[in-house]
C-alpha positions as semicolon CSV with decimal commas, in nm:
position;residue;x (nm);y (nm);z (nm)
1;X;10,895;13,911;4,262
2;X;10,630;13,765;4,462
3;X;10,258;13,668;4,354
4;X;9,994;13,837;4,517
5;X;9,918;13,529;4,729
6;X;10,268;13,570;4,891
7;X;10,422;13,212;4,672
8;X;10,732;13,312;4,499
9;X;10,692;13,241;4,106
10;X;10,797;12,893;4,071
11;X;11,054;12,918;3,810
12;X;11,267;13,150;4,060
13;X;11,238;12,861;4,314
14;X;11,573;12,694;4,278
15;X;11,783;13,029;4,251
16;X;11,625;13,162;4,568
17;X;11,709;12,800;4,732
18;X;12,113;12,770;4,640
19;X;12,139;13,158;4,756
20;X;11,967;13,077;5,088
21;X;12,114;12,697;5,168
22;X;12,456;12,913;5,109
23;X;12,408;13,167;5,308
24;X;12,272;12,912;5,559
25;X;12,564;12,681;5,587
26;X;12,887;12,830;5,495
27;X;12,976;12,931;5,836
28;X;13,153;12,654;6,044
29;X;13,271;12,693;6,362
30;X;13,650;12,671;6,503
31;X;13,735;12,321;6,677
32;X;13,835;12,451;6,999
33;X;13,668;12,399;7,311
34;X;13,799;12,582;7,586
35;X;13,618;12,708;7,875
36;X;13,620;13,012;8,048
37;X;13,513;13,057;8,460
38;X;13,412;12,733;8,616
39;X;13,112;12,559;8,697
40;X;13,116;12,778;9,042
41;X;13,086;13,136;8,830
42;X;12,764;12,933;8,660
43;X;12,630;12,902;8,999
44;X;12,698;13,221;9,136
45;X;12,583;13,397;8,787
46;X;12,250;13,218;8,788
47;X;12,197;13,257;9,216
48;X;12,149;13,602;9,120
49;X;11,849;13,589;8,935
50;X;11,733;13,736;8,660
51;X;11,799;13,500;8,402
52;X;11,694;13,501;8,022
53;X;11,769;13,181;7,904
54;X;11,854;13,103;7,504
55;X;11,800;12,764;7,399
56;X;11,918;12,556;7,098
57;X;11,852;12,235;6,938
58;X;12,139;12,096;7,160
59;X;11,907;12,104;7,469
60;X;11,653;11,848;7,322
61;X;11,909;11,596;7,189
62;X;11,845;11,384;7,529
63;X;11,476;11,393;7,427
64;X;11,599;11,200;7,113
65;X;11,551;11,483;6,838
66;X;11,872;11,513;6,683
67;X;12,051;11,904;6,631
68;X;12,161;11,958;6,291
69;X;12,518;12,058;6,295
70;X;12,864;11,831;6,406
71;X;13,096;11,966;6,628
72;X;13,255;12,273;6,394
73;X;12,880;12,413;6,317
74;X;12,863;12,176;5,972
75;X;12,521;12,095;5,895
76;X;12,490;11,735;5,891
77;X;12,181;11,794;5,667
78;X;12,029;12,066;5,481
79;X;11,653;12,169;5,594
80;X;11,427;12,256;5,288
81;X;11,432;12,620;5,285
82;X;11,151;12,884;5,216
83;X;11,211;12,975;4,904
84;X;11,208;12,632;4,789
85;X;10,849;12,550;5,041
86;X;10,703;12,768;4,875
87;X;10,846;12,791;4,510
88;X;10,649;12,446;4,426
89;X;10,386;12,215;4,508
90;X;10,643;11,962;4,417
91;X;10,813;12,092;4,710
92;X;10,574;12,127;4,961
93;X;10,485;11,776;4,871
94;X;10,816;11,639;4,931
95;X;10,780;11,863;5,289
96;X;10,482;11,727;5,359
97;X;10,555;11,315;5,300
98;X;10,879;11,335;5,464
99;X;10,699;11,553;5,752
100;X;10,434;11,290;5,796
101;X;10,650;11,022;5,890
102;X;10,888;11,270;6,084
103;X;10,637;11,430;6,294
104;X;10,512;11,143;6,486
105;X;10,854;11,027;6,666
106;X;10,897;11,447;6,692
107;X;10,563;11,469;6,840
108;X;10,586;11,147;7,074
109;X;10,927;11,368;7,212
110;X;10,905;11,403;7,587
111;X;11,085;11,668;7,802
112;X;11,444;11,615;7,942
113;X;11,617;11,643;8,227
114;X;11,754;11,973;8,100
115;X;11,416;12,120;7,998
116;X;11,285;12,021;8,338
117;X;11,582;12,204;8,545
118;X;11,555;12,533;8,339
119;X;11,122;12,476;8,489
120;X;11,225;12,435;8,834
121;X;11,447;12,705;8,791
122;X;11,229;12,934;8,669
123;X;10,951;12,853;8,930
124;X;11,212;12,914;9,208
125;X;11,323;13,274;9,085
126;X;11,614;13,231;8,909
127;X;11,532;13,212;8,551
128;X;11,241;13,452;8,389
129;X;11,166;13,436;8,021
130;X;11,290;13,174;7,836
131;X;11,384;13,199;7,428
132;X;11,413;12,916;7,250
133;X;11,513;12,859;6,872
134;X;11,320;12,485;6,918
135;X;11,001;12,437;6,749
136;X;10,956;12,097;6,980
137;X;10,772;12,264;7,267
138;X;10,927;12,079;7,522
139;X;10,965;12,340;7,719
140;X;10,596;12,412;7,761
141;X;10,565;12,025;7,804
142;X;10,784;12,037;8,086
143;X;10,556;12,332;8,253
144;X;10,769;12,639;8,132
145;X;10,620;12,972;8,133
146;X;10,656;13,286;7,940
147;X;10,819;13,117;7,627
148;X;10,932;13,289;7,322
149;X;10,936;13,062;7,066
150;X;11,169;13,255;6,812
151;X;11,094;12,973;6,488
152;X;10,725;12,928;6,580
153;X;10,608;12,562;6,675
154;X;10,574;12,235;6,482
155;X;10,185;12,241;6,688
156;X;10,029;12,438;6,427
157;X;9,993;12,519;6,028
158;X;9,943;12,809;5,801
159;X;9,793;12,827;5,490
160;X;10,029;13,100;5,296
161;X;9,746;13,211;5,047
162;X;9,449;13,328;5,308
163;X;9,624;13,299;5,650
164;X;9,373;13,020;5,785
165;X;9,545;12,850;6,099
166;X;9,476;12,490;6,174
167;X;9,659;12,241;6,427
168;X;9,914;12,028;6,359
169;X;9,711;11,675;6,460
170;X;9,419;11,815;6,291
171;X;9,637;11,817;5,965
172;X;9,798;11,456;6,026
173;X;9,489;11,304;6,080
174;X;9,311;11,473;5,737
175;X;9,707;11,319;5,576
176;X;9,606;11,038;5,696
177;X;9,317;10,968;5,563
178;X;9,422;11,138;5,225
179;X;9,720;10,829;5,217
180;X;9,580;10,516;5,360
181;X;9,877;10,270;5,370
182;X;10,157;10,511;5,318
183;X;10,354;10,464;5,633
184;X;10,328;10,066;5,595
185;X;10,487;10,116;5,214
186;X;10,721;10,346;5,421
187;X;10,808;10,070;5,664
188;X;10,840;9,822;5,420
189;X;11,081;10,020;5,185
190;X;11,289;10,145;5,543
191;X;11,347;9,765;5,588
192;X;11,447;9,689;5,253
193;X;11,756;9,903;5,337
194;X;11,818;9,770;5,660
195;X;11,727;10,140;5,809
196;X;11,583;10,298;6,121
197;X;11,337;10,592;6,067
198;X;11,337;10,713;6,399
199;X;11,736;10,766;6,419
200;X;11,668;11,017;6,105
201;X;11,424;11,220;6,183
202;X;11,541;11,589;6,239
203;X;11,467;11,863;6,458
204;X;11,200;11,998;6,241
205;X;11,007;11,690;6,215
206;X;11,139;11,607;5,832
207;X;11,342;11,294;5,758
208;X;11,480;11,140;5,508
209;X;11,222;10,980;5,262
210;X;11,263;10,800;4,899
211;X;11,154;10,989;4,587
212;X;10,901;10,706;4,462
213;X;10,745;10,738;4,789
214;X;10,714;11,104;4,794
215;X;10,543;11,122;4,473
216;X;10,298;10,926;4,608
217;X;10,202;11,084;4,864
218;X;9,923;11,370;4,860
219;X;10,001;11,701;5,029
220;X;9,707;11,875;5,249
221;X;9,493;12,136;5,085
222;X;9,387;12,434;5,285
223;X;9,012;12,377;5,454
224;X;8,889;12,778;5,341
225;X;9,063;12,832;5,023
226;X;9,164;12,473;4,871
227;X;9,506;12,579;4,780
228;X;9,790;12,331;4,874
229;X;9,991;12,631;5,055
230;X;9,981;12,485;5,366
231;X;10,295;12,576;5,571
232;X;10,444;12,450;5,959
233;X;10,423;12,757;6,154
234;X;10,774;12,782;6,199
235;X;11,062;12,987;6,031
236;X;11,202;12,813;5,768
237;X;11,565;12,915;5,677
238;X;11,539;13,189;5,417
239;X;11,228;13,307;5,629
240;X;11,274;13,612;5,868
241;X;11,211;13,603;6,226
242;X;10,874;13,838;6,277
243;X;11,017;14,231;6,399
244;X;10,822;14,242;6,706
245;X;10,919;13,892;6,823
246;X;11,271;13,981;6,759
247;X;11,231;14,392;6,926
248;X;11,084;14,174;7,258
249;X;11,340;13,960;7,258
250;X;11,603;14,207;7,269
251;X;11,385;14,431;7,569
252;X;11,417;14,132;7,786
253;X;11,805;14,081;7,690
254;X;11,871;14,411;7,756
255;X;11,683;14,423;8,109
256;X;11,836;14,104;8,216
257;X;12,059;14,041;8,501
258;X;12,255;13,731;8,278
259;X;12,190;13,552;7,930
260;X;12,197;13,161;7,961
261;X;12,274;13,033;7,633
262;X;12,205;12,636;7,644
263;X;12,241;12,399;7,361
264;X;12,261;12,645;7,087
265;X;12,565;12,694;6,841
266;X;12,470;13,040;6,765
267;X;12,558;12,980;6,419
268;X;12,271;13,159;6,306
269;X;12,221;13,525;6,337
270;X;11,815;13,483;6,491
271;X;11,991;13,385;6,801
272;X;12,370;13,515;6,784
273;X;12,211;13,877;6,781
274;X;12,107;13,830;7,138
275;X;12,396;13,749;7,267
276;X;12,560;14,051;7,101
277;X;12,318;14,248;7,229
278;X;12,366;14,139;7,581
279;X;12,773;14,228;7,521
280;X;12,715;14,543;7,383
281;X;12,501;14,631;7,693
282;X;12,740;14,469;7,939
283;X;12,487;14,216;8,043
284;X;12,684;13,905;8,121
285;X;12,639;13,610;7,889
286;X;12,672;13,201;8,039
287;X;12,729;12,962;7,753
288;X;12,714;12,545;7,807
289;X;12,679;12,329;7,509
290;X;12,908;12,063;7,391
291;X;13,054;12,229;7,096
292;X;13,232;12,586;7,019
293;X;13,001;12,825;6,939
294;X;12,938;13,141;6,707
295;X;12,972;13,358;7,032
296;X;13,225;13,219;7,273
297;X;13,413;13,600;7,194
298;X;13,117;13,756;7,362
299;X;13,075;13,534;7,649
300;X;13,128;13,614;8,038
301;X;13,137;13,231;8,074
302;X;13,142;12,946;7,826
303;X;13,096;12,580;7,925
304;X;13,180;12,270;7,698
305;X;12,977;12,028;7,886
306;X;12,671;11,821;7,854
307;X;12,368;11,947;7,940
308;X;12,123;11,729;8,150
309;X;12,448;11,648;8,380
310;X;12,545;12,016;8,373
311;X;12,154;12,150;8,477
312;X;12,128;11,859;8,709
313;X;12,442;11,934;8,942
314;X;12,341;12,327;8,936
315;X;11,965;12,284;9,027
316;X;12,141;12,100;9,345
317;X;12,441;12,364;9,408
318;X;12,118;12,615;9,443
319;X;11,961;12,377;9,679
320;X;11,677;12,258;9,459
C-alpha cells in the first residue's frame, strides 16, 4: 500500500527489500565462455550499418567505475533497492552519505576508449541509437548522440513527494554545506583501516561507508516542499523501467539491421528483453564482454573479449 505521496509505509520497508534484493540476485550465470563467429563476422555485422548498440556497466570499467557482478553474474555487492530508498529516511540517509563521497570519483569519470569507438562509429554510419543501462553518461561525454539512457542518469534528482527536479551538483554543493567537515572525518576513518575509497565506489555512485558516519550525516531536503524524498534519477532495483522508454527501445530493436550488446551481462530482464526481442524478430544480435552472459542462447555472435582492445582493432578493420 502506498501513501499518497508515492513513499511506501515504512514499516513494510524491509519486506519489500529481501523480496526485491532476491529477486535481484539469485540468478548467476554459467562459467563458460565460449565464443561463437570470429572477430571477422563482428566486422562484417557492424560494416553493414544499422547498429543499435546495448551497453552495460562492463563498458565503463576502463573509466575506473567498477560493474557489480564477478564472472558467473554474482553480485559482488548489493545496491540499496527502492523499496528500501524510499521505505525510510534512515535509508535515504544512509543513500545519501555514502552517495556523497561516491559521487565525486563517479562524477570525475572520463570516457574510454570503448565509449569513444562506439562515437566515431556512430558519426561514420555504422552505429545509430545507442541504449545504455549506465547512469555514468560517458557516452554523452564522449560526444554520443541519440542516447537512451534506460536507468536514468546520476546528473539529476527527484524529489518523490512533488516531482521538483534539481541537478545533481546543485544538490552536492547544498550537502556540502549542510556537512562541513564530513569527508575529512571520512578520510580520516578510511585511513584508520588502511582503505582506499576510490577502489569502492560502485557504478551508481554509492560506496561503502561506516554506520557512525552515516548517522551523522544530514540528507538533502527538497527546495519546494521540504520533505527529505529526494531521489537520483535513476532506476533503482525494485523500480520499473518507464513503459514508453522501454516501447522505444524495442521500435528501434526491432527496425535494426544488428544489436551490439557491449559490456552488459544481461542478467537483468531491463536489458535481456531486448535482446530477445531482436531473436524473436530475427534481427541478429553481436555480444563482447568478458564474462558469459544471460543471452549467449540468443546471440548471432558472442565475444569473450575485452572491450577497449576489442572496439579499438574494429574501428581500424572499418578503416577509421
Amino acid at each position: 500500500m502506498q501513501q499518497p505521496n508515492g513513499i511506501p509505509p515504512e514499516t513494510k520497508a524491509a519486506t519489500v527489500t529481501a523480496a526485491t534484493t532476491r529477486l535481484a540476485t539469485s540468478r548467476t550465470l554459467p562459467l563458460q565462455t565460449h565464443d561463437l563467429g570470429t572477430f571477422d563476422d563482428l566486422v562484417d555485422l557492424v560494416s553493414g550499418g544499422g547498429v543499435v548498440v546495448l551497453s552495460g556497466a562492463g563498458l565503463s570499467t576502463e573509466s575506473g567505475i567498477p560493474d557489480y557482478r564477478g564472472p558467473d553474474g554474482t553480485r559482488r555487492v548489493e545496491p540499496m533497492t527502492y523499496g528500501e530508498f524510499a521505505g525510510s529516511s534512515e535509508a535515504r540517509r544512509r543513500y545519501w552519505a555514502r552517495s556523497y563521497i561516491g559521487w565525486q570519483r563517479f562524477n570525475a569519470a572520463a570516457p574510454n576508449e570503448g565509449h569513444r569507438v562506439v562515437t566515431d562509429l556512430q558519426r561514420a554510419g555504422y552505429v545509430g541509437p545507442i541504449i545504455t543501462q549506465n547512469v555514468d553518461g560517458l557516452h554523452q561525454a564522449s560526444g554520443a548522440t541519440d542516447v537512451i539512457e534506460l536507468h536514468g542518469s546520476l546528473d539529476r534528482a527527484v524529489c518523490l513527494t512533488c516531482g521538483e527536479y534539481t541537478t545533481r551538483i546543485g544538490l552536492h554543493e547544498r550537502m556540502t554545506e549542510a556537512n562541513p567537515g564530513f569527508m575529512d572525518r571520512f578520510a580520516e576513518a578510511a585511513h584508520a583501516v588502511g582503505s582506499q575509497w576510490g577502489e569502492q565506489v560502485r557504478p551508481d555512485g554509492d560506496i561503502v561507508l561506516a554506520d557512525a558516519l552515516v548517522d551523522s550525516f544530514h540528507a538533502p531536503r527538497c527546495l519546494v516542499c521540504g520533505h527529505d524524498t529526494v531521489k537520483p534519477d535513476v532506476v533503482f532495483f525494485g523500480e520499473s523501467v518507464p513503459k514508453a522508454v522501454v516501447e522505444q527501445c524495442f521500435s528501434l530493436v526491432e527496425g535494426a539491421g544488428a544489436v551490439l550488446v557491449l559490456g552488459s551481462s544481461l542478467s537483468v530482464m531491463s536489458g535481456y528483453r531486448f535482446v530477445r526481442r531482436a531473436h524473436q524478430r530475427d534481427v541478429p544480435v553481436a555480444i563482447v564482454t568478458r564474462s558469459a552472459t544471460r543471452g549467449d542462447a540468443e546471440a548471432t555472435l558472442r565475444l569473450h573479449a575485452p572491450l577497449g582492445p576489442t572496439l579499438t582493432k574494429l574501428r581500424h578493420a572499418l578503416g577509421h
